[in-house]
N, C-alpha and C positions, 0 to 999 in steps of 0.2 A: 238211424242209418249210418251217422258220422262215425259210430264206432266201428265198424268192419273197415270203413277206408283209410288207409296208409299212403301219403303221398311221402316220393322220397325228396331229398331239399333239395335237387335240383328239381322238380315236379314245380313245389310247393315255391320257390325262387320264380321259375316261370312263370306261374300264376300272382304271385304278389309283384310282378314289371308288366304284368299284362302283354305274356310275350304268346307268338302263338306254339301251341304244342301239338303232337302227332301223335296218336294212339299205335301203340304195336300189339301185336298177337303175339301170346307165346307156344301154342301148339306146334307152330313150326317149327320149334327149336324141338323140343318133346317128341312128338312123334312125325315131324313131317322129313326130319333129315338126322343121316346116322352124325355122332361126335367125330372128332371136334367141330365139322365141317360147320353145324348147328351153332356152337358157339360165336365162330369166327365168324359168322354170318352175321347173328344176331348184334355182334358188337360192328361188324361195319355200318350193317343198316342204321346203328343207332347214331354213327361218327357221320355217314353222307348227309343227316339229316339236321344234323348241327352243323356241318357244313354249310349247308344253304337257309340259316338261319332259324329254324325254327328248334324247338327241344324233343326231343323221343321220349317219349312216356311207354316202355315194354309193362303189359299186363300180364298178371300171374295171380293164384293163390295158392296163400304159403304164411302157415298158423295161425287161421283163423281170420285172416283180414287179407283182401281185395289190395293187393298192393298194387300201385299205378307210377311205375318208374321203378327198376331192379337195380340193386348193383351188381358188381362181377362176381362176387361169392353167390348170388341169387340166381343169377344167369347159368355159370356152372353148373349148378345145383341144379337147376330144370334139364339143362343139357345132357348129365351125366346119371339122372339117378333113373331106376326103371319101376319107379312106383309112383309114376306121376297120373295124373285122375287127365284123360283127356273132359272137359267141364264144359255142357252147353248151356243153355238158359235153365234145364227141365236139371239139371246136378250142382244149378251152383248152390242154393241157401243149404245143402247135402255137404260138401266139401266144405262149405267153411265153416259150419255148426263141428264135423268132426276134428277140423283142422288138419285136412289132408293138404298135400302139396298139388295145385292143379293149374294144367294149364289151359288158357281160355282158346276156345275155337272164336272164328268171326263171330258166331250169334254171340254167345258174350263176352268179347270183348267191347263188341259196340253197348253193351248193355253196361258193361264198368265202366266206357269212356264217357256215355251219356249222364251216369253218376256223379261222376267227376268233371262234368261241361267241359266234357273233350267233343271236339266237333269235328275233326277229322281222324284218319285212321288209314295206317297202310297192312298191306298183306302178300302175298301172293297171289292166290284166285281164289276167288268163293267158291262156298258149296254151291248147290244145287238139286235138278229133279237127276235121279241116277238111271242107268238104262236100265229097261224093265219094270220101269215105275208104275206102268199097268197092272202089273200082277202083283208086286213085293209092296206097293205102295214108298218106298223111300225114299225122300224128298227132304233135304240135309234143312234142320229148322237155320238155318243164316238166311232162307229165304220170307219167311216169316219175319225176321227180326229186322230186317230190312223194310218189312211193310208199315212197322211201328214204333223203330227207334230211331231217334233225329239225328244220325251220324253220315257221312259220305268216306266213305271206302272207296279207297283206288288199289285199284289190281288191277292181273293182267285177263281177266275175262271168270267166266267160272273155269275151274280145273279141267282139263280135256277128257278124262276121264269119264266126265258126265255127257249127259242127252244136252246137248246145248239150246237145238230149239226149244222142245221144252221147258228149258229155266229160262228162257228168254219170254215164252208165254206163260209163265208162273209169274216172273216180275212184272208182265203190263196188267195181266188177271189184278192184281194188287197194287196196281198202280205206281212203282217203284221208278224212277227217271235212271233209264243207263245211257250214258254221254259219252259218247268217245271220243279219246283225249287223239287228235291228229287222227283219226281214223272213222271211215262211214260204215266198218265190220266189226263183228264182236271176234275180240284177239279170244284165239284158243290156247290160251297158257303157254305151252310152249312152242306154240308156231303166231303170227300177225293174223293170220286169217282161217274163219271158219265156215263162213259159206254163210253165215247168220247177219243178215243188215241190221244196222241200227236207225232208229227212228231221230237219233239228236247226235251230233258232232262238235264240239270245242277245241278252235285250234291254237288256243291260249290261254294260260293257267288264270289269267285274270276277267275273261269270259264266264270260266266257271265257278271264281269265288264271288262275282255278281250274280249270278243264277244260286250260289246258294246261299247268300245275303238275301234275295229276293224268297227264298222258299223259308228260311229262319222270319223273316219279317211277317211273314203270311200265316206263319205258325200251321205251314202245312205239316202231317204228320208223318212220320216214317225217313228212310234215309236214302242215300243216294248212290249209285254205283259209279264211279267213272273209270270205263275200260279201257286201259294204258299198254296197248303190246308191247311184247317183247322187243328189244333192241334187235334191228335186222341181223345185224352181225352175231347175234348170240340164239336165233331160234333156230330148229331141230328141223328137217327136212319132213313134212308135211306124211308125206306118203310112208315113209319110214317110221315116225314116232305112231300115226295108226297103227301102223299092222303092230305093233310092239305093244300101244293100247288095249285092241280088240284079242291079243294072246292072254294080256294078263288075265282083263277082264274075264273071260271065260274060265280060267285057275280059280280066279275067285270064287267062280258060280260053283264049279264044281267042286271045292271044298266047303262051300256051304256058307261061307265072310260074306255077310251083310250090316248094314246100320254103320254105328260111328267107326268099326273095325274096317271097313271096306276101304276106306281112302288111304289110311297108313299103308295098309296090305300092298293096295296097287300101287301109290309111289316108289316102294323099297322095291317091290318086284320089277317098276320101271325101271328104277336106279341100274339093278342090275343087269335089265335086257341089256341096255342102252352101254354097259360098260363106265357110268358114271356122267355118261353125255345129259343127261336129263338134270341131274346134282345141278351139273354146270351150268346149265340154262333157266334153272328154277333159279339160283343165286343171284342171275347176271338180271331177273325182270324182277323179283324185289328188289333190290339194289337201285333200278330205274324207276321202281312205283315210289320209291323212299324221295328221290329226284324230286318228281311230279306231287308228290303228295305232301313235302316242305314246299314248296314254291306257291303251291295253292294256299296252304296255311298264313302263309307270310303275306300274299296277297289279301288276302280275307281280311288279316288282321288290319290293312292299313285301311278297308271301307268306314 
């Protein structure tokens, strides 16, 4: 297994000081946002989070080996080129036998950070159950991965896009703990509130790096969500970004985009409604999960 992984020497540094580290995803760069916006993103979230102590590990495949920590030629490289393998659990030993260039969704990236005894992990918003899941059956596997890979993921909710209650009863179906960080709602990506209560609340990052020292020590299985809304100042007026939602979502239907195409589709289409205001708001709640998701690390690491 050692040979597919590539730690980079700041990675492999952090691990040799026993510092703690942060898993990133690189889909977002790849297809979740158009260039350069994507690069410059991906390097602040990487800078905020060394900021507050802890190291960013950005996951990617790229020839042949599971690389855990990119450098800026690498970063570029996922940002700019248009044959990038969007990779879930069910494509990755596929992309890296061929040695394609791929960038990891949530399902695995928690599955290469669990590889590499990464324990935390930031993102955007998870997938989820998508609407219409009664009939299409589509149901993004990051929730699956969630039931059986020992990683805590902070984002700001699942993507709005999705059927929320539903992924909300997909995750208790499976047992999955979603904890909201200062909040007793599940944050809708780009707005703080969804109408969807939470069962668990933490209103200190050191709250829940004892709940998940508590859940590591129990050798309980599967990973953890803690949902972190959007900064007030930065989310999208409620009523507004639906109707803007429920238009794309319908274009979708009727061009026929379903499965792993579905989510890029509607983003870039949101981008567009929105005039860029959506860009701007997905930015400003990674950037704050990257916050929340160093501060936990760093607390964690001092139990």
């Amino acid at each position: 297994m050692k040979q597919y992984i590539e730690l980079s020497q700041e990675v492999e540094n952090a691990k040799s000081n026993h510092q703690p580290i942060v898993a990133l995803e690189s889909t977002i760069i790849s297809h979740g946002m158009p260039y350069p916006q994507n690069v410059q993103m991906a390097k602040n979230v990487e800078q905020i989070i060394r900021d507050h102590g802890a190291v960013p590990a950005t996951i990617a495949l790229i020839d042949g080996k599971i690389k855990i920590g990119l450098e800026d030629n690498e970063l570029e490289l996922l940002a700019k080129s248009d044959n990038v393998a969007k990779v879930s659990r069910r494509d990755l030993a596929e992309v890296i036998a061929q040695k394609r260039i791929g960038a990891t969704t949530v399902a695995s990236t928690m599955i290469c950070a669990a590889l590499a005894d990464i324990k935390f992990f930031v993102t955007g918003g998870i997938g989820g159950v998508h609407r219409g899941s009664e009939e299409t059956m589509d149901i993004s596997a990051d929730l699956d991965e969630l039931s059986k890979t020992d990683v805590t993921v902070i984002c700001a909710g699942a993507k709005s896009i999705l059927d929320l209650p539903k992924t909300m009863e997909y995750l208790e179906t499976k047992g999955v703990p979603v904890i909201g960080y200062q909040t007793e709602e599940l944050p809708a990506f780009f707005t703080r509130k969804s109408g969807v209560k939470l069962n668990s609340t933490a209103n200190h990052v050191d709250d829940i790096a004892s709940i998940c020292k508590v859940k590591h020590d129990l050798q309980l299985e599967g990973g953890m969500v803690i949902a972190n809304p959007v900064p007030e100042a930065d989310q999208l007026d409620k009523a507004y970004i639906d109707t803007i939602i429920n238009d794309a979502v319908k274009e979708a239907e009727q061009k026929g985009i379903h499965g792993k195409d579905s989510t890029p589709f509607l983003l870039s289409k949101i981008v567009e409604k929105t005039d860029g205001k959506s860009l701007a708001t997905n930015i400003k709640l990674v950037e704050n999960n990257a916050v929340v998701g160093a501060q936990i690390a760093v607390s964690y690491s001092k139990l």
